[in-house]
C-alpha positions as CSV (number, residue, x, y, z in Angstrom):
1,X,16.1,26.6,19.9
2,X,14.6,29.1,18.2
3,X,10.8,28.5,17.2
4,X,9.4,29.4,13.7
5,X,6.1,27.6,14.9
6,X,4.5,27.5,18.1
7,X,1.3,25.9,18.7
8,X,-0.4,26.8,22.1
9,X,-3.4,24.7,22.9
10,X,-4.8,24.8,20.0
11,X,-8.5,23.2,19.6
12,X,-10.5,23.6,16.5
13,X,-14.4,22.2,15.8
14,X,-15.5,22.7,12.1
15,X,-18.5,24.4,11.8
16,X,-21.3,21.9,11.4
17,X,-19.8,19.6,13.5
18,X,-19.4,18.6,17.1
19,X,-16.4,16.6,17.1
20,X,-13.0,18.5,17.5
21,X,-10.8,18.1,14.7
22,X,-7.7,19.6,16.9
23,X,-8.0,19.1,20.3
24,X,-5.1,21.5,22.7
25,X,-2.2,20.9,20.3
26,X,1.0,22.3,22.1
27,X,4.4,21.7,20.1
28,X,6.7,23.4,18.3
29,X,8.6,23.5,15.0
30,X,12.3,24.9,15.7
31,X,13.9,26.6,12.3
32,X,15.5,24.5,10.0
33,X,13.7,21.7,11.6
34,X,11.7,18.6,9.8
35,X,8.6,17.2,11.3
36,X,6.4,14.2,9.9
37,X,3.0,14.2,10.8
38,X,1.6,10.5,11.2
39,X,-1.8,9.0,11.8
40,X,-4.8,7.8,10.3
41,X,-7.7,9.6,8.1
42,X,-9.3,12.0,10.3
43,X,-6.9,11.9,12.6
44,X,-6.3,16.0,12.3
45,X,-3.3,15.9,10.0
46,X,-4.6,17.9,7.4
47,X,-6.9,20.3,10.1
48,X,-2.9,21.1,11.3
49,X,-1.2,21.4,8.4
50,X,-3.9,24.0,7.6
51,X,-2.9,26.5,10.6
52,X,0.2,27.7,9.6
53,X,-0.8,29.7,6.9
54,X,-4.4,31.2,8.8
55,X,-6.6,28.9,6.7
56,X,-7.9,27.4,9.5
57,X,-9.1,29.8,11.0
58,X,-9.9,32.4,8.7
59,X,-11.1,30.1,5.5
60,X,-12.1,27.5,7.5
61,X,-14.4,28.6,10.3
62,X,-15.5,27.1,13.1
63,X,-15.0,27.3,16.6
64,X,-11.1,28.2,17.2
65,X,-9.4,28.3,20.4
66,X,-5.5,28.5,22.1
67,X,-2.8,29.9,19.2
68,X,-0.6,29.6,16.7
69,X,2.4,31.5,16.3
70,X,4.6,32.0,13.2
71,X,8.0,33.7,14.5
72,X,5.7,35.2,17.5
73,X,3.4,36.7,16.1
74,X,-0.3,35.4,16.9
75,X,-1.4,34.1,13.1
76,X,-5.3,34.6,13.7
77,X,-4.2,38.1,13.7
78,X,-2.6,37.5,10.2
79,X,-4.4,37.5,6.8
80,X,-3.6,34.8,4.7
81,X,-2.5,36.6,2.1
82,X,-0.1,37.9,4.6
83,X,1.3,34.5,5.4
84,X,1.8,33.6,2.2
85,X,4.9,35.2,1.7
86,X,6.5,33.0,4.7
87,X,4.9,30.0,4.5
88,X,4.1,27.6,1.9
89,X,1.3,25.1,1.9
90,X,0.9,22.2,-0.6
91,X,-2.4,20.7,-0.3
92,X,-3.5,17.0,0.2
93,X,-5.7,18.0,-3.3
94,X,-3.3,19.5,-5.5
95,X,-4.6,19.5,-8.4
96,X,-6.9,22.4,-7.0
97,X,-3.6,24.2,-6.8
98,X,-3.1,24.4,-11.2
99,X,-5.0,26.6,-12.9
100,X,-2.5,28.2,-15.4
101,X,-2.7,27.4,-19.3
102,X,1.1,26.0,-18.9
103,X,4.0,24.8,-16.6
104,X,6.0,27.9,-16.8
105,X,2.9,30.0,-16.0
106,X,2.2,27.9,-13.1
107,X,5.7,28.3,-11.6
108,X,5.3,32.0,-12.1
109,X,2.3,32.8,-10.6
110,X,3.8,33.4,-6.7
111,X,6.8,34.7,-7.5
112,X,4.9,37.1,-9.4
113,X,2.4,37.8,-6.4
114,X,5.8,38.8,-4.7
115,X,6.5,40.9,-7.0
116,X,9.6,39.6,-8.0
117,X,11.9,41.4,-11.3
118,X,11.5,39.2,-14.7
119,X,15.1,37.9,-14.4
120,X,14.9,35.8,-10.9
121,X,11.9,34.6,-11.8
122,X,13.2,33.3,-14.8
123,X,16.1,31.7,-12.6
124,X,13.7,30.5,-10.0
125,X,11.7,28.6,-12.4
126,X,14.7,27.0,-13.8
127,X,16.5,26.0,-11.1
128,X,13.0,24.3,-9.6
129,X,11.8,22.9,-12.6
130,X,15.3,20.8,-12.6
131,X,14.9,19.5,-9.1
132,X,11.2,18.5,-9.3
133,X,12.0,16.9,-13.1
134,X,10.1,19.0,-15.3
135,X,12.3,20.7,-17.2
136,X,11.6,19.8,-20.5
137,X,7.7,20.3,-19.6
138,X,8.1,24.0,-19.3
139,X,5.4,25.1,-22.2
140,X,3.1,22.3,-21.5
141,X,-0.6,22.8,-20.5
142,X,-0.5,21.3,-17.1
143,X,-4.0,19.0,-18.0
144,X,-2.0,17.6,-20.0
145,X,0.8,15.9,-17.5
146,X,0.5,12.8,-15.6
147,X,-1.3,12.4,-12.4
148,X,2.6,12.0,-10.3
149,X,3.9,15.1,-12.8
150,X,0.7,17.6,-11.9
151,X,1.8,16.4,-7.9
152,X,5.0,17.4,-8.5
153,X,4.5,20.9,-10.2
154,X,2.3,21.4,-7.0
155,X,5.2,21.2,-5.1
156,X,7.4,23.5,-7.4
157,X,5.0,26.3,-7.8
158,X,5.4,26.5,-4.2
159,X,8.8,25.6,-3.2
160,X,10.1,28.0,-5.6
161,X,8.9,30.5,-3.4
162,X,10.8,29.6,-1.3
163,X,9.0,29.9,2.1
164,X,10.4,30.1,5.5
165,X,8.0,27.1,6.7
166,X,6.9,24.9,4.1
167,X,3.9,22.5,5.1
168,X,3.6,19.4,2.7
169,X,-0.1,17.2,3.5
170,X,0.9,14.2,1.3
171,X,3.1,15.0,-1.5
172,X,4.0,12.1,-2.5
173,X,0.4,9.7,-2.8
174,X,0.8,9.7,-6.8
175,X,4.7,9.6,-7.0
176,X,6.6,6.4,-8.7
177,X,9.4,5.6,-5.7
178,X,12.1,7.3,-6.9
179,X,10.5,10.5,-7.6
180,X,9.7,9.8,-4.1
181,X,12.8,9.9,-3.1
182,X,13.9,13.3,-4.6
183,X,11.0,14.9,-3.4
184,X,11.9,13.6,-0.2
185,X,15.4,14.7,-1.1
186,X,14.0,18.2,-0.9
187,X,14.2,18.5,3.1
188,X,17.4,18.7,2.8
189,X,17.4,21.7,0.3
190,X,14.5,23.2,2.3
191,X,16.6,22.8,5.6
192,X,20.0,24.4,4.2
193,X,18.3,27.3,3.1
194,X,17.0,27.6,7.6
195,X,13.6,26.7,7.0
196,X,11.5,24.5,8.4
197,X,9.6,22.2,6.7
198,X,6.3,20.0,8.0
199,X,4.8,16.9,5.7
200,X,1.9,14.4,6.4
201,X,2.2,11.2,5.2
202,X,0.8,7.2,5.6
203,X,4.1,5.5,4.4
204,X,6.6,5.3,7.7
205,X,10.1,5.8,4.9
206,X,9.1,9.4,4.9
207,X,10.1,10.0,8.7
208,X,13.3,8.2,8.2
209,X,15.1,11.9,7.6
210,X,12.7,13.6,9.9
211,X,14.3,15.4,12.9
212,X,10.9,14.8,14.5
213,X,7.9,12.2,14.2
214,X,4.1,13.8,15.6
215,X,2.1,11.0,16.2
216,X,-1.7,11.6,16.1
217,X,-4.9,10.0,17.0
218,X,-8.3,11.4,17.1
219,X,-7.2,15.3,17.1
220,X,-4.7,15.2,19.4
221,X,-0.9,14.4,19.5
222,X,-0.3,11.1,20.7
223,X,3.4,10.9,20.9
224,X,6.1,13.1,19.6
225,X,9.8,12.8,19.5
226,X,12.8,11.3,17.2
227,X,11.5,8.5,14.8
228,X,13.3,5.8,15.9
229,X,11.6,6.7,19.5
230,X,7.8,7.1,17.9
231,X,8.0,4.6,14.9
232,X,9.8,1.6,16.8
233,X,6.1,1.5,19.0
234,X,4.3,-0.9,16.8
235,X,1.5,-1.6,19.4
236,X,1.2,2.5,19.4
237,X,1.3,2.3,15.8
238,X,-1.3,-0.4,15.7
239,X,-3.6,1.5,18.1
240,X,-2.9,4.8,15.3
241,X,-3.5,3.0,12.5
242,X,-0.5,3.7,10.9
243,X,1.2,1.0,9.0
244,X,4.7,0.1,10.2
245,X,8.1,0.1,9.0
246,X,7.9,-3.7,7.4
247,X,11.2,-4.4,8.2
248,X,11.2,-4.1,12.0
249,X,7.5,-5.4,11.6
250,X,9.5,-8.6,10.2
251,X,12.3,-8.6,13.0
252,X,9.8,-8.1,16.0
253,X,7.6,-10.5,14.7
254,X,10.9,-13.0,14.9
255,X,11.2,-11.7,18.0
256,X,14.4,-10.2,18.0
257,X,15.0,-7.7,20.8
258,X,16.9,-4.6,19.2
259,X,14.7,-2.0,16.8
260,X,16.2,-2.9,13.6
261,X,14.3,-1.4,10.7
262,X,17.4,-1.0,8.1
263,X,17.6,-3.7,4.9
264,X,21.6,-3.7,5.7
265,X,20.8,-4.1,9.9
266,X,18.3,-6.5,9.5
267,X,20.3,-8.8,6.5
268,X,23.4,-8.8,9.1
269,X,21.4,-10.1,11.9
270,X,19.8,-12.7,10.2
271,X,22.9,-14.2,9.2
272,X,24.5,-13.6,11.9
273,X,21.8,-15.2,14.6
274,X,19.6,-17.2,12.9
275,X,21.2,-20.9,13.0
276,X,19.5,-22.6,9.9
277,X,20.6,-26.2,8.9
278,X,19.4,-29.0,6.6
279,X,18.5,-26.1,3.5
280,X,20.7,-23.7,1.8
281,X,20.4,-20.6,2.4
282,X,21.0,-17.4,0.6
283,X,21.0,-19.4,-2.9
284,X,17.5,-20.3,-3.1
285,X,15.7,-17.7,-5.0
286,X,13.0,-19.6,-6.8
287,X,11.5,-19.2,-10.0
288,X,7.8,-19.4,-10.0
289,X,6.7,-21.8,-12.5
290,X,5.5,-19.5,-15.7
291,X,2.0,-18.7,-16.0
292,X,-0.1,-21.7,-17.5
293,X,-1.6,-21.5,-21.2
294,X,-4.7,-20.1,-20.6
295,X,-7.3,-19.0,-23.9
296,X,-9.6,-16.5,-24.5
297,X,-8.1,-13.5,-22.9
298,X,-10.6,-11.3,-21.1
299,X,-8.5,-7.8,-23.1
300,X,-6.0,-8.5,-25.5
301,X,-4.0,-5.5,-26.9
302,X,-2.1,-5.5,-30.1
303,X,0.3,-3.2,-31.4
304,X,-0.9,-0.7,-29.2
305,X,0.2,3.0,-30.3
306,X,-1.7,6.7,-28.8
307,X,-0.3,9.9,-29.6
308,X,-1.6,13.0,-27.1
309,X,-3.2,15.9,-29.5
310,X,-1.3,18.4,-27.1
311,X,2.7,18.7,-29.0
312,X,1.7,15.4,-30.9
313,X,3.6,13.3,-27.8
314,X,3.7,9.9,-28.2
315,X,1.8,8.2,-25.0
316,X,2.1,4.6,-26.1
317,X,4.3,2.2,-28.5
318,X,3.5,-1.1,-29.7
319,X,2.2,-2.1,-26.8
320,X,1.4,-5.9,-26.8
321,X,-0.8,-7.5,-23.8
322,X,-3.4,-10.3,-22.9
323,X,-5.1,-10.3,-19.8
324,X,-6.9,-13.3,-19.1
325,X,-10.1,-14.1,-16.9
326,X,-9.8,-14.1,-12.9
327,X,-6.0,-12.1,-13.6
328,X,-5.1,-9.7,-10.4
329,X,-2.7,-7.6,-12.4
330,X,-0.6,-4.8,-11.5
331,X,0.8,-2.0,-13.6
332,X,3.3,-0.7,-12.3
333,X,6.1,2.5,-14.0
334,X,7.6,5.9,-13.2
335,X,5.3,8.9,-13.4
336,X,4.4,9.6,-17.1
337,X,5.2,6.5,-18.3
338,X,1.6,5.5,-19.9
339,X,0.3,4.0,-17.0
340,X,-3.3,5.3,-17.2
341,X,-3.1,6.2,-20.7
342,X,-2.7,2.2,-21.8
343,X,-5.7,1.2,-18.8
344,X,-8.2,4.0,-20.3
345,X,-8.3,1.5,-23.4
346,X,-9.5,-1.1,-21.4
347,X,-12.8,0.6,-21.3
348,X,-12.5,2.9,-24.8
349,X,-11.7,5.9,-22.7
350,X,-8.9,6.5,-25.4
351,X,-8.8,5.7,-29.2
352,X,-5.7,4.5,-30.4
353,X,-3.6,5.6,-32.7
354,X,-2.7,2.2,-34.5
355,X,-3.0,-1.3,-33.1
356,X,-6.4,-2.5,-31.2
357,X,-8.1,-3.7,-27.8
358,X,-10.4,-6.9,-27.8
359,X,-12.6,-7.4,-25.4
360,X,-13.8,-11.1,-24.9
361,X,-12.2,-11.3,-28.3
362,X,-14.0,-8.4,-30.2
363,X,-12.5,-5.1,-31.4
364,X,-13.8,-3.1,-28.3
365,X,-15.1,0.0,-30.4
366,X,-18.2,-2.6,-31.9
367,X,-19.5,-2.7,-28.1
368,X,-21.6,0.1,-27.1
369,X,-20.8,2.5,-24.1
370,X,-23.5,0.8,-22.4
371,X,-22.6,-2.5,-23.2
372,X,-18.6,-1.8,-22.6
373,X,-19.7,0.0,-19.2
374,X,-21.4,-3.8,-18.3
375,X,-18.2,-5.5,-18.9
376,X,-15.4,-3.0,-17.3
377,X,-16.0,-0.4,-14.2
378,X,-13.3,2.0,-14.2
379,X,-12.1,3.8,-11.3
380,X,-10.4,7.4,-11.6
381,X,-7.1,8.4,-10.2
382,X,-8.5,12.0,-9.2
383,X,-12.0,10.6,-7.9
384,X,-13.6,14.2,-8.3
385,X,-13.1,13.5,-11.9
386,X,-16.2,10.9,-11.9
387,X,-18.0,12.1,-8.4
388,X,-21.3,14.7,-9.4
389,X,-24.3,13.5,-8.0
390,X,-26.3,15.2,-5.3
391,X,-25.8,12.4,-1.9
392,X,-23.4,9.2,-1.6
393,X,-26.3,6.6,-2.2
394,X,-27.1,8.6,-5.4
395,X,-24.0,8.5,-6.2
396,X,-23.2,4.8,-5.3
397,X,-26.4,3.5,-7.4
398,X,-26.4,6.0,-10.0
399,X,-25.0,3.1,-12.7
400,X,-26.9,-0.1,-11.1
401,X,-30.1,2.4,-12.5
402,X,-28.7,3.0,-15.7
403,X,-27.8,-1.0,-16.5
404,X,-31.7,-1.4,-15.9
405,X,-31.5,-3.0,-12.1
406,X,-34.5,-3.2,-10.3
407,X,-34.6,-1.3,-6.9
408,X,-35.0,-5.0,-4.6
409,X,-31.6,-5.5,-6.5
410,X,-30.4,-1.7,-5.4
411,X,-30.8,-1.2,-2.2
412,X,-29.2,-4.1,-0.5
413,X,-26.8,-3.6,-3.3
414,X,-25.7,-0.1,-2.1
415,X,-26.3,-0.9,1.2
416,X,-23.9,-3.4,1.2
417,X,-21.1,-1.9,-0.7
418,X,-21.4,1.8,1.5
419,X,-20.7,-1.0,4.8
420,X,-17.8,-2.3,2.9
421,X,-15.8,0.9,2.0
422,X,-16.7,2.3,5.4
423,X,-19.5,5.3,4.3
424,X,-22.7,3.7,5.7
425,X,-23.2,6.3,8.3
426,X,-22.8,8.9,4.9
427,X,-25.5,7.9,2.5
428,X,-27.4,10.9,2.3
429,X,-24.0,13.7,2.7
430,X,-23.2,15.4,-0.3
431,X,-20.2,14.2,-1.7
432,X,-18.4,17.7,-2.1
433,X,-18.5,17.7,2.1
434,X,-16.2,14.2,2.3
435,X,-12.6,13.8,2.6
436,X,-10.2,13.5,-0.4
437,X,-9.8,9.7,1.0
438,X,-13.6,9.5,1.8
439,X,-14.5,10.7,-2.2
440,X,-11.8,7.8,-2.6
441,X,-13.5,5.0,-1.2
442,X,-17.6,6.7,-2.4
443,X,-15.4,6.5,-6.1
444,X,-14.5,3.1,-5.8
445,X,-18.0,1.6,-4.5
446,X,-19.5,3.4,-7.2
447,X,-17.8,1.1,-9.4
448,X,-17.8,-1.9,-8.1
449,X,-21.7,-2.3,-6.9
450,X,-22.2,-3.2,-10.3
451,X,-19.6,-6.2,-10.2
452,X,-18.5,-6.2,-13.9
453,X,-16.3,-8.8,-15.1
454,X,-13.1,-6.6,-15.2
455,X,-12.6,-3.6,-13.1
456,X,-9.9,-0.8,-13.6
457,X,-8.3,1.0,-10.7
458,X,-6.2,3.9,-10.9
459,X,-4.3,4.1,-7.9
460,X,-7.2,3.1,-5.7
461,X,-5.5,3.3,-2.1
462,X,-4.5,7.0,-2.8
463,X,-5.6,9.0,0.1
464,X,-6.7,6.1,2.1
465,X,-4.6,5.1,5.7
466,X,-3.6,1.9,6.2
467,X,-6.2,-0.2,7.9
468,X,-8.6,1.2,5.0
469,X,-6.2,0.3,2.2
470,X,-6.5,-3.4,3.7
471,X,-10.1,-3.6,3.6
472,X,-10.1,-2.4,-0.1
473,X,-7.5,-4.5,-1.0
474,X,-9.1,-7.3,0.1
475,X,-12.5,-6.5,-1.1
476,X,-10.7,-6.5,-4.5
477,X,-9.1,-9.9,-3.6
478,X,-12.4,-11.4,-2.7
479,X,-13.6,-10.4,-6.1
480,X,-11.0,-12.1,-7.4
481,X,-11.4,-14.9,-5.9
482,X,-15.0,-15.0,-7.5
483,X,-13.7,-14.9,-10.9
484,X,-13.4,-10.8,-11.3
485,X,-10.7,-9.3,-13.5
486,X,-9.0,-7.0,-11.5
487,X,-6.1,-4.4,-13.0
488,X,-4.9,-1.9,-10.2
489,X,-2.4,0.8,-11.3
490,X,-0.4,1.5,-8.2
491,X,3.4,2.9,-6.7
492,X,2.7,0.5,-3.6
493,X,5.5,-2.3,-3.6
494,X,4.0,-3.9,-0.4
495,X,0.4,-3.7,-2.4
496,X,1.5,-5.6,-5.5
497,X,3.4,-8.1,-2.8
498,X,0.5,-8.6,-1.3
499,X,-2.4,-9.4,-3.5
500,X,-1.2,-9.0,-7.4
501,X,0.0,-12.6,-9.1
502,X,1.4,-10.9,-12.1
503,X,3.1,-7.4,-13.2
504,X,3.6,-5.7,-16.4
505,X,6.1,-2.4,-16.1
506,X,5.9,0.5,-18.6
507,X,8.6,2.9,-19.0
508,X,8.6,5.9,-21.2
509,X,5.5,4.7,-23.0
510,X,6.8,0.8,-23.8
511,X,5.9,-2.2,-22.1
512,X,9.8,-2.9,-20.5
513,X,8.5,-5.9,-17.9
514,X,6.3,-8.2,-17.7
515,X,5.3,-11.7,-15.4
516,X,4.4,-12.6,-12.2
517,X,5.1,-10.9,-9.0
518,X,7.9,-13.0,-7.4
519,X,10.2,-13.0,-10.5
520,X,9.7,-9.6,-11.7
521,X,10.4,-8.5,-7.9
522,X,13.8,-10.6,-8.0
523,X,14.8,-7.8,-11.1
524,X,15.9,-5.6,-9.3
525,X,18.6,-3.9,-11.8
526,X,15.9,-4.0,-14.2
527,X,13.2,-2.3,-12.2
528,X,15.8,0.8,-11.3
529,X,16.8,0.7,-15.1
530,X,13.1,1.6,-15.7
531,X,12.5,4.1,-12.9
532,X,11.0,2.1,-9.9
533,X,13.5,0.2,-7.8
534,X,12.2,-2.1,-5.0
535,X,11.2,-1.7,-1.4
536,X,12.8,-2.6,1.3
537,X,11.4,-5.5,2.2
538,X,11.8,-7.1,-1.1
539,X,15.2,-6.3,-1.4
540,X,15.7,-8.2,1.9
541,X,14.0,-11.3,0.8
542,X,16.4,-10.9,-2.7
543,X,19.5,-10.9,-0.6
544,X,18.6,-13.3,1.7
545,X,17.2,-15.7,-1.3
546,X,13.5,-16.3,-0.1
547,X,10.7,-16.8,-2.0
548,X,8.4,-14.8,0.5
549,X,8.0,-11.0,0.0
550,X,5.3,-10.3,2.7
551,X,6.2,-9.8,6.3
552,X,4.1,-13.2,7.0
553,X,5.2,-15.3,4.0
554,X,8.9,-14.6,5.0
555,X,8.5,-15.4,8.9
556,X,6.9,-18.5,7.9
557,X,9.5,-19.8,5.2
558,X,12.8,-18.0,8.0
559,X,10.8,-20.5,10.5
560,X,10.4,-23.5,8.5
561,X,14.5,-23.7,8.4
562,X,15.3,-26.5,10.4
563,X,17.0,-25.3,14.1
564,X,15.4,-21.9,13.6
565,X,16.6,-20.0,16.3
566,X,17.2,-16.2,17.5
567,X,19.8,-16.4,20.1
């Protein structure tokens, strides 16, 4: 096979640190080829994808040793600028990749860098603004877009250069699931055309397509080879903290002994071996009892209308929503839908249009900031957007000193919540030093050491890997449990399955869904008539007709069939 990318014992240590972020990397990426890069936050995923291109070392310095090669030739020999004409890089952070005053300008901006005539740019923009959906986007200012849309302009700008290796670090953390999918889509197109393509990613459906899985742990690669060979290891997995595919975490935990980590694989077996008497079965979906009467919403929101300044675009319509006291809601809709337009009215963020938002029953614009701030912590999609002070513990108790806390109140206060969310060992770093998923995680405490009544998350798991999304998610749950408010805006099917009890979808600016989480899962038409679809797992429980739709609520309820048995 011939090699586009060769890496030769490659070992890197940022400056300023001692650890090795690579540690003697040796693989290779054949052309045409597509390799998923898999492992947990600091595992090196990121430090790699950065090679390619000479970024690391020639951007990033520190201590550099062993090679990469880009068609043979050495690329510390290369300058980036160089490079950039072969290979493409979308970064984990891509909203530090816009900086043009619209779409179409964006797009430009490399293909005019490679000094192509007026006319194929013109085609070139075209033709990728169709595939990544943007089309009718092309004179927009890109501030103004969504936080999935921005993601996916990213990826055009670069794709449309079309790059002989294109490295991906997490292109898809703010996309709706079927945008997912096309982006996804897009090895294919990447792969006809002889490149090779490289993406990092948490969720195991994007190595499904991959020629190649690169399992990594701690710098290094761990295990490397087809994905049904890498990502059919669950205790591997386990040890990488990666989370695994949930169906064949559901058919190993039932003990079957083939791999089977298909919806259509895994729905034949179980009728086919599991001997289940005394019950129905595959008839028994079950509607949840609806949600009790309950008064005093926590928000209500009536007739709910927002129209963006920029073109006068209509963000919201009629929109019509109580939220009540101890809720763990989930809002859930394609990219641009309104998603985080509707929950920056929880807090006054936005003004509406027309219509209102009560909190605890008064028009929210009689509270003051300072008061509303008391009552509802809000937590950014991009965390940069609300990070600026000097060190993480500054950071973290910068609004406990503003509400008037003492400091006896602060410090075990901050202390606490820094343990939590895993930066304890960070307090006195400078935030701009941290991980995108580290600013995550410093964003999120920052909002919730004050414990307000109702907090506000806007896609809080972004950027995090799997063993830290559990810990946050159950943070929230425990806050729940103590009578919080807690509104998450999230892609993540197996999130919402988890901890949410009730759903409201929004689909080109209108509320199109709305109850709790069992029943609106068992929609499934529905949710692919309004952009989202299901996951896998879910649409296994829907076949089969079980109430579960969590690897551990189905096990138990396939178990509790009388003469349960794999044979």
């Amino acid at each position: 096979m011939v090699h586009t990318l060769e890496f030769n014992q490659l070992s890197f240590t940022y400056n300023r640190t001692e650890k090795p972020a690579l540690k003697k990397i040796e693989a290779q990426v054949g052309k045409g080829e597509f390799v998923v890069l898999m492992g947990a936050g600091g595992s090196g995923k990121s430090s790699l994808c950065y090679t390619p291109n000479g970024v690391i070392p020639h951007l990033l310095r520190g201590k550099y040793s062993g090679d990469v090669l880009f068609n043979g030739a050495s690329v510390a020999t290369k300058k980036v600028w160089e490079l950039a004409r072969s290979v493409g890089l979308v970064m984990q952070d891509f909203e530090s990749h816009l900086f043009s005053s619209s779409v179409e300008l964006e797009m430009a901006f490399g293909l005019e860098n490679l000094g192509m005539n007026r006319a194929e740019i013109g085609r070139r923009i075209a033709e990728y603004l169709k595939i990544i959906g943007l089309e009718h986007k092309l004179h927009f200012e890109p501030s103004s877009l969504s936080g999935g849309q921005k993601q996916k302009l990213a990826i055009g700008g670069v794709m449309c250069m079309e790059p002989e290796l294109l490295v991906m670090d997490e292109p898809t953390t703010d996309l709706d699931p079927f945008t997912r999918t096309e982006i996804l889509s897009l090895s294919d197109l990447v792969r006809d055309r002889g490149a090779a393509l490289i993406i990092a990613d948490h969720r195991s459906e994007i190595s499904l397509n991959a020629d190649s899985v690169w399992l990594m742990k701690n710098g290094e690669i761990v295990k490397m080879g087809k994905p049904v060979d890498v990502m059919t290891d669950l205790r591997l997995l386990q040890d990488c903290r990666v989370m695994p595919p949930p169906i064949l975490e559901l058919m190993d935990a039932l003990d079957f002994p083939k791999k089977i980590w298909t919806v259509d694989e895994a729905e034949s077996a179980l009728r086919a071996q599991i001997k289940i008497g005394g019950r129905s079965y595959g008839n028994s979906l079950i509607n949840k009892p609806p949600i009790s009467e309950r008064s005093n919403p926590i928000i209500s929101v009536r007739e709910l209308k927002y129209v963006y300044d920029y073109k006068k675009v209509s963000g919201l319509n009629d929109i019509n929503l109580d939220i009540y006291e101890g809720d763990f809601l989930a809002i859930m809709g394609p990219n641009g839908s309104g998603k985080t337009t509707l929950a920056k009215h929880f807090n006054a963020l936005l003004t509406p249009a027309a219509g209102q938002v009560l909190l605890k029953g008064k028009p929210i614009d009689s509270y003051t900031k300072k008061e509303i701030a008391s009552q509802v912590g809000y937590v950014f999609q991009n965390p940069d957007n609300q990070i600026f002070a000097p060190t993480v513990v500054d950071e973290v108790s910068f609004s406990l000193r503003q509400l008037g806390f003492e400091e006896n109140v602060i410090k075990p206060r901050v202390k606490e919540i820094l343990q939590i969310v895993g930066l304890q060992e960070m307090e006195e770093e400078d935030p701009v030093r941290l991980t995108k998923g580290q600013r995550q995680r410093l964003a999120v405490a920052s909002a919730m050491v004050t414990q307000p009544p109702v907090l506000v998350l806007d896609e809080p798991t972004k950027g995090l890997d799997y063993p830290h999304k559990v810990e946050l998610m159950k943070l929230l749950m425990k806050l729940n449990n103590q009578g919080h408010t807690i509104i998450i805006i999230t892609h993540s099917f197996w999130i919402v399955a988890e901890f949410a009890s009730r759903i409201i979808v929004l689909n080109s600016g209108k509320k199109v869904l709305e109850g709790q989480t069992r029943e609106i899962f068992s929609r499934e038409g529905e949710l692919e008539k309004a952009g989202l679809g299901t996951s896998p797992l879910v649409s296994l429980s829907n076949r089969l007709g079980l109430n579960g739709i969590t690897v551990d609520k189905m096990v138990q309820e396939l178990k509790s069939y009388e003469n349960f048995r794999v044979s």
